[in-house]
C-alpha beads as a LAMMPS data file, in Angstrom:
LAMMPS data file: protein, C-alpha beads

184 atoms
183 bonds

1 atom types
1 bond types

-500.0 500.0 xlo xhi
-500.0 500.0 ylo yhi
-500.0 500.0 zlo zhi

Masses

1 110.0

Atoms # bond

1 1 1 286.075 -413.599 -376.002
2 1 1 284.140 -414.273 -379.441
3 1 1 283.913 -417.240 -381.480
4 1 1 282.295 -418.655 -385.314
5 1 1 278.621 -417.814 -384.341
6 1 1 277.094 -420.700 -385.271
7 1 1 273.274 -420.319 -384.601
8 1 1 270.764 -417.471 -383.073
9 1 1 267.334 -417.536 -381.654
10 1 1 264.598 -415.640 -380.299
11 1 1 262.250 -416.919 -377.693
12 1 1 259.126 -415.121 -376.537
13 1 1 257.786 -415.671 -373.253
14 1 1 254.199 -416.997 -373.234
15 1 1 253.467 -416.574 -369.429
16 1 1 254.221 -412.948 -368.929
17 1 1 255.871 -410.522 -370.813
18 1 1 259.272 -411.161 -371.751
19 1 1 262.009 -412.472 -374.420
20 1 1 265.439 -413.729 -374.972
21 1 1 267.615 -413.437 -377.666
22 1 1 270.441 -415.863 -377.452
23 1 1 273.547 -416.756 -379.761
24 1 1 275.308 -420.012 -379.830
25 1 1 279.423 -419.991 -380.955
26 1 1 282.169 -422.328 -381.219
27 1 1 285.445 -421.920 -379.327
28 1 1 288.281 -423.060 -380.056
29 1 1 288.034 -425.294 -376.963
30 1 1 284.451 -425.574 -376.702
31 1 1 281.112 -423.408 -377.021
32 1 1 279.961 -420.101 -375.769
33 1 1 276.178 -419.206 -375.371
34 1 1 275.394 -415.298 -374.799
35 1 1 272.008 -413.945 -374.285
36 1 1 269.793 -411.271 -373.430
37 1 1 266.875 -411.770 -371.435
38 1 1 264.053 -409.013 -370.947
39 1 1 261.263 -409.960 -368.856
40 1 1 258.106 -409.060 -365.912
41 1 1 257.598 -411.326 -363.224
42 1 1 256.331 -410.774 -359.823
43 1 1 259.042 -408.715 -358.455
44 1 1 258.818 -406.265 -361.558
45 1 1 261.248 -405.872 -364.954
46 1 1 264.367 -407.605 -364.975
47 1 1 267.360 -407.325 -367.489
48 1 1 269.660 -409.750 -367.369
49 1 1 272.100 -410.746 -369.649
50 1 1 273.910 -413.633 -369.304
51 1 1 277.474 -415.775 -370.849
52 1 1 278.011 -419.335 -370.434
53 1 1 280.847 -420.756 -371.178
54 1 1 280.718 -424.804 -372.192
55 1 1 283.487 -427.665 -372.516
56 1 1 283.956 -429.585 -375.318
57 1 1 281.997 -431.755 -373.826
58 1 1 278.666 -429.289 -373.904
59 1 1 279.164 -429.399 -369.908
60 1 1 279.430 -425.900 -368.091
61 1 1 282.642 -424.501 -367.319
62 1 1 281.440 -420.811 -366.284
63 1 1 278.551 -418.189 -366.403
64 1 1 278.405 -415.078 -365.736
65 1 1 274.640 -412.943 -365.391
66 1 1 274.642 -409.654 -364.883
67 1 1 271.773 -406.970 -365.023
68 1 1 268.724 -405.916 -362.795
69 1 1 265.938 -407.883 -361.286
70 1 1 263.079 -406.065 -360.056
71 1 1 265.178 -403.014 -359.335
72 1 1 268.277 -404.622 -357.767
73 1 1 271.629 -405.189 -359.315
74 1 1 272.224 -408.865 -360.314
75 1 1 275.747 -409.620 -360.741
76 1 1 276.638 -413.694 -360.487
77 1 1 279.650 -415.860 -361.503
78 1 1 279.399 -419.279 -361.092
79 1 1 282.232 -421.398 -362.198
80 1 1 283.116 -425.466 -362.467
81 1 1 286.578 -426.796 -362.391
82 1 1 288.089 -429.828 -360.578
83 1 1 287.462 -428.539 -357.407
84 1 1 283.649 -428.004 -357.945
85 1 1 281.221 -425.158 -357.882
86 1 1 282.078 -421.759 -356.938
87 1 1 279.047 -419.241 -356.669
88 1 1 280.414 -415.442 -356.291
89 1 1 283.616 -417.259 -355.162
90 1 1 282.509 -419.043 -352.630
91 1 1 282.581 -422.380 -352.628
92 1 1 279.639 -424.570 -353.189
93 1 1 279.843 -428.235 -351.828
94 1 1 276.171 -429.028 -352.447
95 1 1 276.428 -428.443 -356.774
96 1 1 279.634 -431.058 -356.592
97 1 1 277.209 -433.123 -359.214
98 1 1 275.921 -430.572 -361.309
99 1 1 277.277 -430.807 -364.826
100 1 1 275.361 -427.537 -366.221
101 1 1 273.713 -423.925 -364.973
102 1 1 270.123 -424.222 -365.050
103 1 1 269.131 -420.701 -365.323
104 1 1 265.297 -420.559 -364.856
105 1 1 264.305 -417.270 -366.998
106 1 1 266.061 -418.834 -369.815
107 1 1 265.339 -421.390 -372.110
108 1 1 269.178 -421.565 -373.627
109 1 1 270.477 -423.939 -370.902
110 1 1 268.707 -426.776 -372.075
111 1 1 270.699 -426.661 -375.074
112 1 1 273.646 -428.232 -372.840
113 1 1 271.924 -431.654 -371.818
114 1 1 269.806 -431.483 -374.975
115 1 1 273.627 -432.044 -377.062
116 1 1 274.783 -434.907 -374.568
117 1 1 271.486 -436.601 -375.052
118 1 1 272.316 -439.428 -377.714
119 1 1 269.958 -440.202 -380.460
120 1 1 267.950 -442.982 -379.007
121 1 1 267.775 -443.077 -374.951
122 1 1 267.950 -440.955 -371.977
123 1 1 270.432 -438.421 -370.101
124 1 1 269.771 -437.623 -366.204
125 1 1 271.687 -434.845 -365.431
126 1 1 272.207 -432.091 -362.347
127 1 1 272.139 -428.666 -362.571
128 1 1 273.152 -425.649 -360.555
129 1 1 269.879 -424.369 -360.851
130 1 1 269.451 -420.150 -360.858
131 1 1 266.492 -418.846 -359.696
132 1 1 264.218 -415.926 -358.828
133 1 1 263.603 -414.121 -356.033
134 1 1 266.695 -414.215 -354.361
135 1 1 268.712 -414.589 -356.043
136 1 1 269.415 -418.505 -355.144
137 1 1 271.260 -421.369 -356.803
138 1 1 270.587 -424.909 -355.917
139 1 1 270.962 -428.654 -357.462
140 1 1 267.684 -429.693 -359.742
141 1 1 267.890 -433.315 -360.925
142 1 1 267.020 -433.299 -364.426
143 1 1 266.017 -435.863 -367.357
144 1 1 265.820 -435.573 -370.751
145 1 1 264.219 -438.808 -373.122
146 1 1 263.956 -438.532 -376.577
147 1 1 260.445 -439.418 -377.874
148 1 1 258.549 -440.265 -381.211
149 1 1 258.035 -437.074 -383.533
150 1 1 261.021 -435.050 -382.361
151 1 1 260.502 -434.941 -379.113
152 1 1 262.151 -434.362 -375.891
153 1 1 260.500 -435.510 -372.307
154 1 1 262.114 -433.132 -369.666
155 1 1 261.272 -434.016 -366.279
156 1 1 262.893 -431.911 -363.307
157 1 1 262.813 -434.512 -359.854
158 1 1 262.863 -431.423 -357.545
159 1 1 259.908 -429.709 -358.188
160 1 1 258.159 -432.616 -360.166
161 1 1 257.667 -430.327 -363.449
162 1 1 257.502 -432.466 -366.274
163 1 1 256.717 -431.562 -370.320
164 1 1 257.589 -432.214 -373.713
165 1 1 259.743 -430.162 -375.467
166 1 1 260.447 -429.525 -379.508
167 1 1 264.238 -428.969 -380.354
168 1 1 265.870 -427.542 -383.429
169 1 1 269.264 -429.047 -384.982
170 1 1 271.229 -426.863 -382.805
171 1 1 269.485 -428.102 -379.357
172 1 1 267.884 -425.171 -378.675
173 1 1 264.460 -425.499 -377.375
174 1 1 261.692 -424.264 -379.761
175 1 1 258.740 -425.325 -378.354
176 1 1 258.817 -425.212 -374.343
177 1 1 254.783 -425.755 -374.009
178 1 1 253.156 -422.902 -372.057
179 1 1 256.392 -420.807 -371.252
180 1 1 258.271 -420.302 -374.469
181 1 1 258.282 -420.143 -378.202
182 1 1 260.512 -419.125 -380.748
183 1 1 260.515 -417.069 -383.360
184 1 1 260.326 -417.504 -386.528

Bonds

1 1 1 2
2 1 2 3
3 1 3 4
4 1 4 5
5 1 5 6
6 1 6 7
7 1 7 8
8 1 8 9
9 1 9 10
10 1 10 11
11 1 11 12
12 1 12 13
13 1 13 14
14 1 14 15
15 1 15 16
16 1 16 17
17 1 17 18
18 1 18 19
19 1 19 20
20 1 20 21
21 1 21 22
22 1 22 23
23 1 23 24
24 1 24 25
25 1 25 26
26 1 26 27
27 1 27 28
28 1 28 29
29 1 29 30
30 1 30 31
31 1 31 32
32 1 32 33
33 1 33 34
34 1 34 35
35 1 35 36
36 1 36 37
37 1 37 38
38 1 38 39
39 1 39 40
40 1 40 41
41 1 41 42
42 1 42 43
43 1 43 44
44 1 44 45
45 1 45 46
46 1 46 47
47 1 47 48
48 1 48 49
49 1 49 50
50 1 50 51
51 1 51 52
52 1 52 53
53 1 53 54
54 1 54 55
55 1 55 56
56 1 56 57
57 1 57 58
58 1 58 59
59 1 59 60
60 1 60 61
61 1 61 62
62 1 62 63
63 1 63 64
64 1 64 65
65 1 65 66
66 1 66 67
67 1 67 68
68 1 68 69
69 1 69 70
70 1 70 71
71 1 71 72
72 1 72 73
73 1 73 74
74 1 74 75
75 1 75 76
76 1 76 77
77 1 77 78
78 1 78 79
79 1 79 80
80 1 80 81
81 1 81 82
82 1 82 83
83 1 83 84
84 1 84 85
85 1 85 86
86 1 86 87
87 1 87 88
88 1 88 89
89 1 89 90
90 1 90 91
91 1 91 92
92 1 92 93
93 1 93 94
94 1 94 95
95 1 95 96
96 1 96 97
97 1 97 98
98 1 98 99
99 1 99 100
100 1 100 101
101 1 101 102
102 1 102 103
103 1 103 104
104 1 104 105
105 1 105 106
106 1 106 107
107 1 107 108
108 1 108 109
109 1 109 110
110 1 110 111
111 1 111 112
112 1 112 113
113 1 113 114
114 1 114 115
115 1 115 116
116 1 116 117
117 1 117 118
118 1 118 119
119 1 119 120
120 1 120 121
121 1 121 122
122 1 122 123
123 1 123 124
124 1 124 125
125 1 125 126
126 1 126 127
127 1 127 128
128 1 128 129
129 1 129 130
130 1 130 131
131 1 131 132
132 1 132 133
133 1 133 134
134 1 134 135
135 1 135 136
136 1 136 137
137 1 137 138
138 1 138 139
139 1 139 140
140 1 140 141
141 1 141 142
142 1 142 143
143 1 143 144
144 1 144 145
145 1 145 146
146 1 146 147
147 1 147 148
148 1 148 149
149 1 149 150
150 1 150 151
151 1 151 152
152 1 152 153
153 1 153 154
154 1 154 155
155 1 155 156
156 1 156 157
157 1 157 158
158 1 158 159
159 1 159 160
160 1 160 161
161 1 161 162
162 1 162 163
163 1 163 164
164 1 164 165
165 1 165 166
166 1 166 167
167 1 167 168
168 1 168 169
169 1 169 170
170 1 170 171
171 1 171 172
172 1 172 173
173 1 173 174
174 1 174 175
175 1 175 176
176 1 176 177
177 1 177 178
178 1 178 179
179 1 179 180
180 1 180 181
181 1 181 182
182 1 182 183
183 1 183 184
């Protein structure tokens, strides 16, 4: 499955070593995102590559991560559909109002909200929200405000993280203070 790419980045992790490269294309029903992440956290190296699969509506239909985590095989599908959330094929009751993956050694899934978010206001959102050690998927409650100087307040209810983040024209994050930063 390939599309028009339509944009690229590079991120560089700022609290431990890591990157991502990611690429954004359009479908013919919809968007794809595909990355590579490459990063050291407390359970050692991980590798993981992931491919999301969006809606026309920027709202997650599928991803797929695959890879290693700190020496163990990751291998994770988790798809949407009118039925709800499916994680491995089994079936996930509790995501029934997440909209998006969240995947949490990845800057790229902002990019979802970040296009629903209209030009003056707010979006609150839910996320299945992937996550390290385990690995485990949950809901995370997110909001996203547009502010003065290009802007973007993110605020995640769940674990009370809040920030300001700096977007390009694509939606991808470019500034995401303390963890991430692209490159140039």
């Amino acid at each position: 499955m390939s599309g028009e790419t339509l944009a690229t980045i590079h991120w560089r992790a700022l609290d431990r070593d890591g990157e991502d490269k990611c690429r954004l294309a359009r479908l013919d029903h919809g968007w794809m995102l595909v990355g590579h992440a490459r990063f050291r956290d407390a359970s050692g190296w991980a590798a993981l590559d992931y491919l999301i699969r969006l809606g026309e509506d920027w709202c997650t239909t599928s991803a797929d991560i695959t890879g290693e985590h700190g020496g163990a095989p990751v291998a994770m599908r988790l798809m949407r559909n009118g039925d709800g959330w499916t994680v491995n094929e089994e079936k996930r009751p509790d995501l029934a109002e997440a909209e998006d993956v969240d995947l949490s050694f990845t800057p790229a899934t902002n990019l979802m909200p970040l296009n629903r978010l209209p030009e003056v206001g707010r979006l609150e959102t839910t996320s299945a929200w992937l996550r390290f050690p385990g690995p485990q998927v949950t809901p995370l409650s997110q909001s996203y405000t547009r502010e003065r100087g290009g802007l973007v307040r993110y605020e995640a209810r769940e674990t009370g993280f809040e920030t300001h983040l700096a977007v390009n024209g694509h939606g991808f994050i470019t500034t995401y203070p303390g963890l991430w930063e692209a490159e140039v």
